[in-house]
N, C-alpha and C positions, 0 to 999 in steps of 0.2 A: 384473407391475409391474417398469420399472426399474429399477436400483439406484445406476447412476452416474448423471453429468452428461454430455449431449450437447452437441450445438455450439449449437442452438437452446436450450436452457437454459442454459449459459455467456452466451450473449450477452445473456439475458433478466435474470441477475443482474447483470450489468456496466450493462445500464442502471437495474436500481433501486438499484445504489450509486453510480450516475451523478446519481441525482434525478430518473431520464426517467418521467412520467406512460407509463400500461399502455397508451394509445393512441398513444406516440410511439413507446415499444419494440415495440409490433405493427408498425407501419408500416416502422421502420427493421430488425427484423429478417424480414421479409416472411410477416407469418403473420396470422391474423384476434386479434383482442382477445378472443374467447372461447378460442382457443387457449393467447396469454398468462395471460389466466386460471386456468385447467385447469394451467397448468405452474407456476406458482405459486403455486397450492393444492395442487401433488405437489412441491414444492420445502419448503414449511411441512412437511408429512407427514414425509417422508424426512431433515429437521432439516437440511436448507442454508442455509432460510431462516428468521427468527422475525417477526413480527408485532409490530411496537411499535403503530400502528394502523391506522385504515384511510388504504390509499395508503403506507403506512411500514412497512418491512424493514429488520432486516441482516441478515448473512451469518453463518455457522457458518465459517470461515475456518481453523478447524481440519479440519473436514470436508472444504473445497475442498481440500486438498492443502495450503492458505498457510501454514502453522504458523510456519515458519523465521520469530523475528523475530531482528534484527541489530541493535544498539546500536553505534555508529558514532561513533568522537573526531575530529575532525580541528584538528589544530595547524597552522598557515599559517607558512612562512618568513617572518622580520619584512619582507622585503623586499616581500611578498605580500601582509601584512596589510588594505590600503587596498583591497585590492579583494574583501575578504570579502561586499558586496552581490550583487558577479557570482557570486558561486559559491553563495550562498544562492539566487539568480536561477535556476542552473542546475537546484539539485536541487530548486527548487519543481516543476520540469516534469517533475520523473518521478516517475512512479503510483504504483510501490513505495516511495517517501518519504513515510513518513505524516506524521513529524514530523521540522520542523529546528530546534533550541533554539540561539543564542549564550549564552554561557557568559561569567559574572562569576565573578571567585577560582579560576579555575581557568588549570591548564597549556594547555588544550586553546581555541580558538577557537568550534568547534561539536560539536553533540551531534547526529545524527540517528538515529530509529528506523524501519529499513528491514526491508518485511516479502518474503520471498525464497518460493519453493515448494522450494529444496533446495540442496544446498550448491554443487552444478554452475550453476545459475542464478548465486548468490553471487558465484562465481569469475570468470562472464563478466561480470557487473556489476561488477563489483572493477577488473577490468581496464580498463573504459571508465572506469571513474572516474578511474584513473591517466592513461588515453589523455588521455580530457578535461584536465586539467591539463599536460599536458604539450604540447600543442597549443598550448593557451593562456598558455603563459611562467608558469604559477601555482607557485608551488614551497611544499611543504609540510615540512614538519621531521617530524611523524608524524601516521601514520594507523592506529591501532588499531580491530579491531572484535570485538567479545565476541557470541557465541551464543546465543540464549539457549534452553538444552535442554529446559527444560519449560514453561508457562504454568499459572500457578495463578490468577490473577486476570485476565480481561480486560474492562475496564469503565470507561467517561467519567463524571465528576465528575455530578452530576443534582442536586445541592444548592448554591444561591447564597449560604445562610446560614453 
């Protein structure tokens, strides 16, 4: 049995955190539905995947490699401020931005939580993000980001009361 993730199993989990049905990710990653099947009944086994229920995954994302999460401030120059929807805009488009929070009472404009596979990843993401503003006339006052070194809890709110 194997022990890592191939390309056909990578692309089978990006579509079931995509929301893609197992006959869409057969189809678009070129393999039959009893194949996708088979890999994600050895995806559950092997703990990449969990079973919330039927038709419904997520990911072990400590297992993938994803661990690195980033907590991310950014303070906008006053000069910049009015255009805090473009840059919210921007970092809606990218994968690794799970969450973007503006921020009341605080120093900082925005929060976001960016989830990285390693600190080299980090650095070349760090740098576009600078690029990106700086293309764009945006000028920011600071941009702090904190590591965060271990996970002890990872888990979405499930009670409305």
């Amino acid at each position: 049995m194997k022990k890592e993730v191939d390309e056909v199993d990578k692309r089978i989990i990006e579509g079931i955190l995509k929301g893609k049905t197992q006959n869409e990710i057969a189809e678009e990653v070129g393999v039959t539905l009893r194949t996708v099947q088979n890999r994600i009944r050895m995806l559950e086994e092997r703990g990449y995947l969990k079973k919330l229920k039927d038709g419904y995954w997520v990911a072990d994302y400590q297992k993938l490699g994803l661990s690195m999460l980033a907590v991310v401030f950014l303070d906008l120059d006053i000069t910049s401020k009015d255009r805090i929807e473009e840059v919210v805009e921007h970092f809606k488009k990218l994968d690794y931005v799970e969450n973007i929070f503006e921020l009341v009472g605080s120093n900082y404009d925005l929060c976001l939580i960016v989830r990285y596979k390693d600190l080299e990843e980090y650095r070349n993401e760090r740098r576009k993000f600078m690029q990106w503003f700086k293309n764009n006339g945006i000028k920011i006052n600071h941009f702090h980001t904190f590591i965060a070194s271990k996970t002890y809890k990872d888990h979405r709110r499930t009670m409305i009361t």
